[in-house]
C-alpha positions, 0 to 999 in steps of 0.5 A: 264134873257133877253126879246127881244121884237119885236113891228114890226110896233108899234112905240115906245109909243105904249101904249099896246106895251110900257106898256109890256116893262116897265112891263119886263124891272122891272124884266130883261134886255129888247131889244125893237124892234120898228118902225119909220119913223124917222132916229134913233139911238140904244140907251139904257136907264135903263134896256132897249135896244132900237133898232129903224127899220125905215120904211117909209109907203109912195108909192104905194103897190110894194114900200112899200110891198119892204120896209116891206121885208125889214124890215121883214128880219132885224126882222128876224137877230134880232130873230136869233142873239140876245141873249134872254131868252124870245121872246115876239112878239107884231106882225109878220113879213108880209112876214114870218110870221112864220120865228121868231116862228121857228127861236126862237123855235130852239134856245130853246127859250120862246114864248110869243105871244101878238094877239092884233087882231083876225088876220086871219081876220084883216091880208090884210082885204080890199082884195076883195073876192075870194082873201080875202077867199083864204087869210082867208084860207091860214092866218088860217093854219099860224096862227094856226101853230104860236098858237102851237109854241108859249108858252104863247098866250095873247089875248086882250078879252075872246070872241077872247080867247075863238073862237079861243081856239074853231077854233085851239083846242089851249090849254086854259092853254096856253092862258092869257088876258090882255085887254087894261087896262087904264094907270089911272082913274078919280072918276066920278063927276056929277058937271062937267059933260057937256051935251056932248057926245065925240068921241076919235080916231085918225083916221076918222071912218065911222058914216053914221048911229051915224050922224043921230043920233048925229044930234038928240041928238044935237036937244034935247041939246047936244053938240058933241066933237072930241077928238084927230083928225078933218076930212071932215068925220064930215063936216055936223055934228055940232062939236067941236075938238082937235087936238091929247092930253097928255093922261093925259089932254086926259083923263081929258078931257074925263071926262067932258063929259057925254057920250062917243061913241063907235059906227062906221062902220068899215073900211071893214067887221064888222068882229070878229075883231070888234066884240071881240073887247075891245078897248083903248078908251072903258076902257079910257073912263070908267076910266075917269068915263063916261058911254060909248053908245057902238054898239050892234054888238060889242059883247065883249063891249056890253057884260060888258056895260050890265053886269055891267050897265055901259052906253048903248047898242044902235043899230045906225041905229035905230035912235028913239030906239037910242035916247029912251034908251040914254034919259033913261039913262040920267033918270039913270045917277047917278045909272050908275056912280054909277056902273062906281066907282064900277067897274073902278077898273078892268078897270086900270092897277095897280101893281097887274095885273103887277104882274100877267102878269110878273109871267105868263110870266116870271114864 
């Protein structure tokens, strides 16, 4: 059996994208799409094909809206004439979105699609209204019409499963969830616990309302640590940072910590996208076994940090309540590590959950 996977605009190590292809790759031979910015040779190493699209994201939006169409069609070549069983679409192409699904369908092919974001939303989501309520609209119809064409539809949370099994009428039976497992964890130990509280990210977030209360927390003994990047974002907030880490050493790091924030403005609309949400750095952070202080509009996060009591729920812009329910967890900390190696289990990717996703997806 052979998979051809299409990562579109994932570079090569993505971890959600890789992590499928060496998971497909046990069991069949695989031909990995994937984006860089660097020139690239085809190459194949063990059961797996690399097939490098490069594409530069520099230029104005005419240039690089060129560049993905360019893009776009030699995804296209690759859905109607490689040799595969199963198509397997981390993304779609932006400008034809429905060609691979159709391409594919007609060729008799299996459809998995991977919906890393809720992406009638997420697609072109700094469009200002009414433009962005005619793309909403319009992403809708695709995205629904992609939903019916696909065989096996994999969803990041329950939340997006379930609003949008609700929105398309897509049948349940075709749906599975894979969140964004971590690759590994780390026992929670009291003893290295530093009276921290870290932010992981590669990209600068907007903390208009976490500032005031980092600065706070800072007042009451806390020190505040960035890992993976530094900006200007954080120039009047006292910190310390990294610059990008091995996951291993990342993760290693993370579990010194005693809190990790998960608490932003996001870039645009707080939309589902955010609010479904069940990001890396959330399991990251549970698997390195520190409690997370999640937002409370992040719905799908703050869902299982209260079920399972595994860190805090907090509203950022309520700075005192913030501090009060962070300060009373500090009281609780050992029953919240406590609850943190009950559960970090099915917060790491192992061989039966590979097992799982290979016997939908293949079975």
């Amino acid at each position: 059996m052979k998979v051809l996977v299409i990562g579109y605009m994932h570079p090569r190590n993505d971890k959600r994208v890789f992590r499928t292809v060496q998971a497909l790759s046990k069991r069949s031979e695989v031909i990995y799409q994937y984006w860089t910015e660097k020139e690239e040779l085809p190459f194949k190493e063990n059961n797996i094909r690399y097939i490098p699209v490069k594409c530069s994201n520099r230029g104005n939006i005419f240039q690089k809206a060129v560049k993905r169409k360019q893009v776009d069609e030699k995804i296209r070549h690759l859905v109607e004439t490689e040799d595969y069983d199963i198509l397997y679409m981390h993304h779609f192409p932006a400008t034809k979105p429905l060609k691979p699904f159709v391409v594919a369908k007609k060729r008799g092919k299996k459809i998995v699609y991977d919906i890393h974001e809720y992406h009638p939303q997420n697609f072109l989501s700094t469009l200002p209204r009414p433009l962005s309520d005619l793309k909403g609209f319009v992403m809708w119809r695709i995205f629904k019409k992609q939903l019916q064409l696909s065989d096996l539809c994999i969803f990041v949370s329950e939340e997006t499963r379930n609003d949008v099994v609700a929105k398309t009428g897509l049948d349940p039976e075709k749906t599975f969830i894979v969140p964004n497992y971590a690759s590994m964890k780390i026992e929670p130990d009291p003893d290295k616990k530093k009276m921290e509280i870290v932010l992981v990210g590669k990209t600068p977030r907007n903390l208009i309302h976490e500032k005031k209360l980092i600065r706070a927390l800072v007042e009451r003994g806390f020190s505040f640590r960035i890992i993976g990047m530094d900006s200007e974002a954080f120039s009047d907030v006292p910190h310390t940072y990294t610059s990008f880490l091995p996951y291993e050493k990342m993760m290693e790091e993370l579990s010194k910590s005693m809190f990790s924030l998960i608490s932003y403005k996001p870039t645009g609309k707080e939309d589902k996208n955010y609010l479904y949400s069940l990001p890396h750095k959330f399991y990251d952070s549970i698997a390195a076994g520190t409690p997370v202080i999640v937002k409370n509009s992040f719905v799908s996060m703050a869902k299982m940090v209260e079920d399972l009591g595994i860190g805090v729920v907090i509203d950022p812009a309520n700075v005192e309540e913030s501090l009060k329910r962070i300060e009373n967890a500090c009281q609780r900390y050992e029953e919240i590590l406590e609850n943190i190696r009950r559960h970090q289990e099915g917060f790491v990717w192992d061989e039966k959950k590979e097992e799982e996703f290979l016997e939908r997806v293949m079975g």
